[in-house]
C-alpha positions, 0 to 999 in steps of 0.5 A: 295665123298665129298672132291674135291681133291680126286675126282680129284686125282681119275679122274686123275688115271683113266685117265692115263689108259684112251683113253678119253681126258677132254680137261682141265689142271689137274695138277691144282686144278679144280673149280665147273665149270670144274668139271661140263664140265668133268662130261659131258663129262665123261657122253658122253664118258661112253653113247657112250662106255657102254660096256668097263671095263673103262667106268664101272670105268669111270661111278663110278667116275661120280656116286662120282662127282653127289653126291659130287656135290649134296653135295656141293650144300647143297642139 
């Protein structure tokens, strides 16, 4: 997923079924720096809790984030 707003509105939508809280306003567009929190976040939340459809989806978002983030840095 190479457009952050997407990725973004797909984090939102999986949030809404989620018990994880990221801690940072989503209503906003998000910058480099707070994507790269989340997905920590994200990252810890799905480790913790690995045998739950919600992380299943949780990790798919993550697997979006890497690659827009690789992309983003040309690389």
């Amino acid at each position: 997923m190479k457009d952050p707003t997407k990725l973004q509105e797909k984090l939102v939508s999986l949030l809404k079924k989620s018990k994880l809280k990221v801690g940072f306003s989503l209503s906003r567009p998000l910058n480099d720096l707070e994507f790269r929190e989340i997905a920590w976040v994200v990252q810890d939340y799905v480790a913790r809790n690995t045998d739950s459809h919600e992380c299943e989806m949780l990790a798919d978002w993550l697997d979006s984030y890497q690659f827009y983030a690789k992309g983003s840095k040309g690389g």
